[in-house]
N, C-alpha and C positions, 0 to 999 in steps of 0.2 A: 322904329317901325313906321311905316309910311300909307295913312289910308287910300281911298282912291274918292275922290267927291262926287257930290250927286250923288251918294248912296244915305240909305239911312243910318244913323250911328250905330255901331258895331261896339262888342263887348268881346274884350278883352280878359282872357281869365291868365295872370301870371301865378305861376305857382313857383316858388324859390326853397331848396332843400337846404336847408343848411344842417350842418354834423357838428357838433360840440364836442371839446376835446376830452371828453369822461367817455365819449361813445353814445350820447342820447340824440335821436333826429326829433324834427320841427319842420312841418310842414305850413306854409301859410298859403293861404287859398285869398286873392284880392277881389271881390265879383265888383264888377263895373256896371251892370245892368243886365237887360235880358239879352240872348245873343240875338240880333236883328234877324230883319228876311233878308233873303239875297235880294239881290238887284229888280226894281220894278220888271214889265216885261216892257219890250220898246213899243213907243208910239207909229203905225204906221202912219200916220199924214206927217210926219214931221222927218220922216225918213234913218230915222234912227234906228241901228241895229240892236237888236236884243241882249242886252248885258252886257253892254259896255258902254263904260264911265263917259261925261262928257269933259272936252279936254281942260277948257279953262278953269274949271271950277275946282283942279286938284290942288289941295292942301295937304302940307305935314300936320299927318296925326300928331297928337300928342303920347308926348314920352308915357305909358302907365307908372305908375306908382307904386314905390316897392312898398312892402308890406315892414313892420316893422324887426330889427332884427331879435332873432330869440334870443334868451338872455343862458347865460350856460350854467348848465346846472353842477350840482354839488357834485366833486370827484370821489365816485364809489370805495368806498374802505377797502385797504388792503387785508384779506382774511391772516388771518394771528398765524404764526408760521408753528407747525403742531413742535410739542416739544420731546427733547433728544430723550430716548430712554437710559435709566441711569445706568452707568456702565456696571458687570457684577462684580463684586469685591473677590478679589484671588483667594484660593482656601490657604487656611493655613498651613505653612509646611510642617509635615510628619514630627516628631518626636526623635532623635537619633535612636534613643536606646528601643524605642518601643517600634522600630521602622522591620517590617520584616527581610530579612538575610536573603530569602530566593524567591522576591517579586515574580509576580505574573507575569511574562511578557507579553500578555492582552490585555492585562491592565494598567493603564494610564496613571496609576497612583492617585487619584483623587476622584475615582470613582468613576471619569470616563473610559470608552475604549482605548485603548494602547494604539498605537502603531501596528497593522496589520504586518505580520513578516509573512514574506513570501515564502511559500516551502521548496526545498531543494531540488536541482531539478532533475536527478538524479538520487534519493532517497534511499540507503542501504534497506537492506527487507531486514526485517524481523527475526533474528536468529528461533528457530524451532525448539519448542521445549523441547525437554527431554522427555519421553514416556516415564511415568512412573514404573517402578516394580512392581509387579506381582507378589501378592502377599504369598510365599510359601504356604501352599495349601498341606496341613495335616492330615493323612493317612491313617487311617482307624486298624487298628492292630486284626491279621486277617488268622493268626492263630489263636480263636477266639470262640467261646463258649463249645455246646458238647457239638460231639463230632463222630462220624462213624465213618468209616474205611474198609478197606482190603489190601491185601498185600500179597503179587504175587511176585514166585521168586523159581527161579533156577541155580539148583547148584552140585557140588559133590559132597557127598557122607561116606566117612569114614568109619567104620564099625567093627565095633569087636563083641564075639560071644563066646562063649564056655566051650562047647562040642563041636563048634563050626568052625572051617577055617575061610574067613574073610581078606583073601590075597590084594583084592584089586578093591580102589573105589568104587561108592555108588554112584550114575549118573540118576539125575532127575531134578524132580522140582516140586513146588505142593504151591499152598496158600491159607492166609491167616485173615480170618475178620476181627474187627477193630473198632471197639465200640469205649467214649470215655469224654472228659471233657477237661478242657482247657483252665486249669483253676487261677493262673496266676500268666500273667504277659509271657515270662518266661517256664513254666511247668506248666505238663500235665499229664493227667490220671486216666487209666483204663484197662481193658480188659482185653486178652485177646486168644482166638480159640482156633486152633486151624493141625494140619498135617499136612504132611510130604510123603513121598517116593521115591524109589530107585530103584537101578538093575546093573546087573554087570555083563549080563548075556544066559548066564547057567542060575543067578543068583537073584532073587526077588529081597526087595525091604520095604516096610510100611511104617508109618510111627505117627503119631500124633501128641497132642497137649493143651492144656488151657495155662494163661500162668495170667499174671499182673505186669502192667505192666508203664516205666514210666518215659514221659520225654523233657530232658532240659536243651532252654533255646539259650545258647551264651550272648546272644545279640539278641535280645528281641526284632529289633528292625529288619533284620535279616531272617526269613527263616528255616533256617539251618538247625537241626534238634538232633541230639543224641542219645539216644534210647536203649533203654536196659528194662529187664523182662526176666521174672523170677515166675515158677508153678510146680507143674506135676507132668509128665507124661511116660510115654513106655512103647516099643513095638517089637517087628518078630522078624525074624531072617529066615526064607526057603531055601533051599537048595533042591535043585532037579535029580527024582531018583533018591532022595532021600525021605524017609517018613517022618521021621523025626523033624522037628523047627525047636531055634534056637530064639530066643527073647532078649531083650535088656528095657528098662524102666526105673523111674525111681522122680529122681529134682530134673527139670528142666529149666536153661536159661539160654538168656538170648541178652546181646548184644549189638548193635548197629547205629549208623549215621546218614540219618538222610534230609533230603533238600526239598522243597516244595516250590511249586509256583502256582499263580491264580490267576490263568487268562484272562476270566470273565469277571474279576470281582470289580474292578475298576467302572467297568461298564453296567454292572449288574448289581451293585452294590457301593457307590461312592460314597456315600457319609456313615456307610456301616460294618460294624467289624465281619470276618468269616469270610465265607464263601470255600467254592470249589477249588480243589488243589490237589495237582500231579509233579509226581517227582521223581527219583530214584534215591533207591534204598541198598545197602550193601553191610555186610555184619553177618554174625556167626549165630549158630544154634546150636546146642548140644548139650545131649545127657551127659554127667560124669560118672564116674564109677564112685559106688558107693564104697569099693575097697580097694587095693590091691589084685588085679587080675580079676577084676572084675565087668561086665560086660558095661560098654559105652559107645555114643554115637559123638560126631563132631561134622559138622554140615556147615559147608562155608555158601551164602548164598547172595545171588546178586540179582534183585528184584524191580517192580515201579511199585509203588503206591499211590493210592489214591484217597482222596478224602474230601469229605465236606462238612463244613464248619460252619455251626448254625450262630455264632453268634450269641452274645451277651445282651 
């Protein structure tokens, strides 16, 4: 540095950074004195300009002085390098005999997740069950406890008496009530009271009867029943123009086979025996003769009945 003379001493402030190889800095600050005034102001009688040096009197400043150098400090510890975690010991492999036959394939055998498998990408569907059956619903027997009816019927009677002569059949019809009860699935018991009719044109007949009377069902599940019918009755034959009448009476019986159905018991009646029931009826009636040439009827008739069944 080069000062300029004729000034007053000037101060000098060097400041020198030095870096040390660990990375620590050091500043040194040299103070020389106080920082001077600048430059007098000029003399005018002597013709001198203001602030500036006179020539001869320039001298080399002196070199400043460096300050001393820092000394380096301790190189900062390397931090301890953290340690490895210990690796985990493999499980032990399975047992053969105690190893299971149809592993998971989600699970990994040693307690992690398996291998995810992708599902198909195309997946057959589910075959559909099969519905189960319906359990055969049992049907409650519908010729069942007491029961009361009617029976009507058309047919031809054939008749014979003593003094009259009976060339031609009777046409007509009558009807029988029917009162009794169902004792057994297949049997039953009762009573039954009714009369008939007929004519030939010239020729009237009337007759009636009460008798007993029974029905067997050879199926129960079906009901089909065939009926026999044992009593008493008697009646009379007119003729036009004649005063006199002619009679026959005595045993009356009866014979027939008939069929039933039960529209409404299903619906009207499902978890219980009986009900209403219509059907056709077909079978014989007839007095016999008590002797040889003796007065009898013989009635072939073909009827409906009807009935209802109250249940057990």
């Amino acid at each position: 540095m080069v000062g300029i003379a004729g000034t007053a001493p000037k101060t000098w402030t060097v400041r020198v950074l030095a870096l040390s190889l660990g990375g620590w800095a050091l500043a040194a600050v040299a103070p020389a004195g106080e920082c001077a005034a600048g430059p007098p102001p000029a003399d005018p009688e002597q013709g001198q300009e203001p602030g500036l040096p006179e020539g001869p009197n320039l001298e080399p400043a002196p070199d400043p002085e460096l300050g001393p150098e820092p000394e380096l400090g301790p190189e900062p510890e390397s931090a301890p390098k953290p340690e490895s975690a210990p690796e985990p010991e493999s499980a032990p492999e399975p047992d053969p005999e105690t190893r299971d036959p149809n592993p998971d394939p989600l699970d990994g055998g040693d307690g992690d997740l398996g291998a995810i498998i992708e599902p198909e990408q195309n997946p057959a569907p589910d075959p559909e069950p099969e519905p189960e059956p319906e359990p055969e619903q049992i049907r409650p027997p519908r010729v069942d406890g007491p029961y009361i009816g009617l029976l009507g019927f058309g047919g031809l009677s054939f008749a014979s008496v003593l003094n009259l002569d009976t060339p031609a059949p009777f046409g007509g019809g009558g009807a029988f009530i029917q009162a009794g009860d169902a004792v057994f699935p297949w049997m039953s018991i009762g009573i039954a009271a009714g009369g008939q009719f007929g004519t030939t044109g010239r020729q009237r007949m009337a007759s009636g009867g009460l008798m007993v009377e029974l029905g067997f069902l050879p199926v129960p599940r079906y009901p089909l029943s065939l009926r026999v019918g044992f009593g008493f009755g008697g009646g009379s034959i007119r003729d036009q123009g004649v005063a006199s009448r002619a009679g026959f009476g005595g045993a009356l019986f009866k014979a027939s086979a008939r069929y039933e159905w039960f529209p409404l018991a299903a619906a009207k009646r499902p978890d219980r025996g009986g009900g209403w029931a219509i059907g056709p009826e077909i079978g014989w009636l007839g007095s016999t003769p008590a002797a040889p040439d003796q007065p009898f009827t013989n009635t072939v008739l073909f009827g409906i009945s009807t009935t209802f069944y109250l249940g057990s």
